[in-house]
N, C-alpha and C positions, 0 to 999 in steps of 0.2 A: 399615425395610421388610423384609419375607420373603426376599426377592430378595438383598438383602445378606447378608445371615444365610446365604442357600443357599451364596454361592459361598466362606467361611469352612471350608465341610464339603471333604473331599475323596472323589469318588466316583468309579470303577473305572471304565474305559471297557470294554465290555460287546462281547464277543468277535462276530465274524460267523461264526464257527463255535468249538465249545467241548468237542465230546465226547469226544475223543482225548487230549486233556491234563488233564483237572480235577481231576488227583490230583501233576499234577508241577510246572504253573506256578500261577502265580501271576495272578490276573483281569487286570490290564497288560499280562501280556505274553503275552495269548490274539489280538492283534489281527492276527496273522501265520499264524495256524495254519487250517489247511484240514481237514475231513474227505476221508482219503483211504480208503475202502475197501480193504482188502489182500486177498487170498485166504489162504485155510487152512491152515497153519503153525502148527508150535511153539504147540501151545497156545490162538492167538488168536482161534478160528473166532468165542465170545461178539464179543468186542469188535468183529471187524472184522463181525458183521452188526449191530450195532450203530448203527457208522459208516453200515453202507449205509443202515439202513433213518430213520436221520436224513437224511441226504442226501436220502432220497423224498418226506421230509415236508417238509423245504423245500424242495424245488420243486412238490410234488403237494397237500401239506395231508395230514392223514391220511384224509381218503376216497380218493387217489390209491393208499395204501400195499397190498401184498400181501404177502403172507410168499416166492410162488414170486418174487417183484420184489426182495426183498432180496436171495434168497440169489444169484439170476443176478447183481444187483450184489454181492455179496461174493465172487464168481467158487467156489461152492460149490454144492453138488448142492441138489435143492430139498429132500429129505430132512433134510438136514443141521440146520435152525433147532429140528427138536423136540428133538434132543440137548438142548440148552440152555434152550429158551423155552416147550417144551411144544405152543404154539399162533400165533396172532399178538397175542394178548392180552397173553401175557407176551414180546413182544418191544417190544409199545407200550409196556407197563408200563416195561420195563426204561430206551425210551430215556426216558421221562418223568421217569423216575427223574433219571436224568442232567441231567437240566432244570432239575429242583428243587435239586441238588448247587450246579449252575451258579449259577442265579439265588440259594440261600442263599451261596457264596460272595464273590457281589460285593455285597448287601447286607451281608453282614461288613465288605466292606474296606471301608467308608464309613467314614470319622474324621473326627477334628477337631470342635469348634467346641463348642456347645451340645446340647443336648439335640432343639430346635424346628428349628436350623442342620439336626440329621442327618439327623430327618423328611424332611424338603425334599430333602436331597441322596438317603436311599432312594427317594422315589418319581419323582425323575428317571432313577435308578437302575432300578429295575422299570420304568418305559416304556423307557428305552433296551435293556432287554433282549427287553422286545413285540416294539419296530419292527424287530429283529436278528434275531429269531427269531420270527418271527410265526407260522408251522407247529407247532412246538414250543411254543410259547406257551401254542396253542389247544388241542393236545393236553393240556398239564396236565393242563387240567381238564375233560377229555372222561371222564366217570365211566364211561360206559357203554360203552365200548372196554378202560379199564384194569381190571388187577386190584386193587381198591380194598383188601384185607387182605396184598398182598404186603408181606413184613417190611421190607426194603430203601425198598421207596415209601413206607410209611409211616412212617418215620425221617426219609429225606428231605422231604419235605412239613412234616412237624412241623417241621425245622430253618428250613426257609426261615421259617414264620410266625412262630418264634421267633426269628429276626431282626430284625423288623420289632416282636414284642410288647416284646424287653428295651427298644428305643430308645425307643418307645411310652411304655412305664412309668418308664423310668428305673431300671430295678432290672436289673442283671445277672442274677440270676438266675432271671427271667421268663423258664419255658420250659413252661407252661398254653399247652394244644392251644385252637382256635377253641371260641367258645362257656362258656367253664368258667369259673368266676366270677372277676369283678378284668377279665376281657379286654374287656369294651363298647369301651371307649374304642380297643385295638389295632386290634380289626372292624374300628371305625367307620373309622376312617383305611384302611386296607387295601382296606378298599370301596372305598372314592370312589380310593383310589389304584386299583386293579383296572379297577372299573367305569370309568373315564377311559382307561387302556390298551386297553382293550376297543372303545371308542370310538373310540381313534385310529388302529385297526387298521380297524375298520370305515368307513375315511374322512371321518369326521365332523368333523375340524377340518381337511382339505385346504385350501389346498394345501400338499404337502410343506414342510416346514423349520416348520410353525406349531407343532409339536405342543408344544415346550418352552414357547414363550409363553403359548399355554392353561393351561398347568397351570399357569405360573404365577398366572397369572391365579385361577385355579380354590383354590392353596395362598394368596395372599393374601384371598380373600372370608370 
């Protein structure tokens, strides 16, 4: 059964806050770390409005977010965020960015087992990072807020699908963006994994603690 197979894979437990570290730890041992907003120092102004303006979006969603709301939480002038981000576009951009880093490193750290085992354990993977980051989540893939040709986003983004394409195919060196020939089959999984994270954010398997079972449910049919 699928179920057996899944729990063979080993899969990262998936940070309740992740932007401040995603270049030092490692996906295990993000379950400790907090976005803490800093003020303006040595350098930090990018990162720490960053932090804030993640911090907004999980608690606000990003129609709650402002550019004057980040930098008052990043204890900086409101002037300050065009230095860096230009607008609010490239600051959504930026944390989105951060998202995609996030979410393609813990679909990395998935090992072990089989090929079908790691499937199973990436898309428990990708919803535990939904239900964790449900603001940022959404954000991703809010095209019409990000800047969709920033160089940084678009790396990012590519990684994480090419997370999900190598295990997909079987071939290490699947790194063909959405759509391009050979990929059907990555889509198709990707979808139904997506479109069911989407769903379980939108409440549709409540009440709380069901969502793994569904999918299970969902990855055996």
């Amino acid at each position: 059964p699928l179920i057996a197979h899944r729990r063979r894979s080993r899969r990262p437990t998936v940070a309740p806050s992740i932007l401040t570290v995603l270049r030092t730890r490692m996906p295990s041992e993000l379950n400790d770390v907090k976005i803490e907003p800093r003020g303006y120092h040595h350098g930090d102004l990018r990162a720490s409005l960053i932090a804030a303006a993640a911090a907004m979006i999980a608690e606000t969603g990003a129609e709650g977010f402002s550019l004057r709301g980040a930098a008052r939480r990043a204890g900086v002038s409101a002037a300050a965020p065009a230095h860096h981000f230009g607008d609010a576009r490239g600051l959504l951009t930026a944390v989105a960015t951060e998202g995609f880093i996030a979410l393609s490193n813990a679909l990395e750290a998935v090992t072990g087992g089989d090929r079908r085992s790691m499937l199973i354990a990436q898309a428990h993977t990708y919803l535990d990072f939904a239900l964790a980051h449900p603001g940022l989540f959404r954000l991703m893939w809010r095209k019409e807020m990000l800047d969709m040709a920033d160089d940084a986003h678009v790396v990012a983004g590519k990684r994480a699908f090419a997370a999900l394409n190598r295990v997909a195919l079987g071939n290490d060196m699947a790194t063909a963006a959405p759509g391009a020939p050979g990929t059907a089959a990555s889509v198709a999984w990707w979808s139904a994994v997506h479109g069911f994270a989407t769903l379980a954010l939108d409440g549709a398997f409540a009440p709380q603690g069901k969502h793994h079972p569904a999918l299970d449910t969902l990855l055996d049919a």
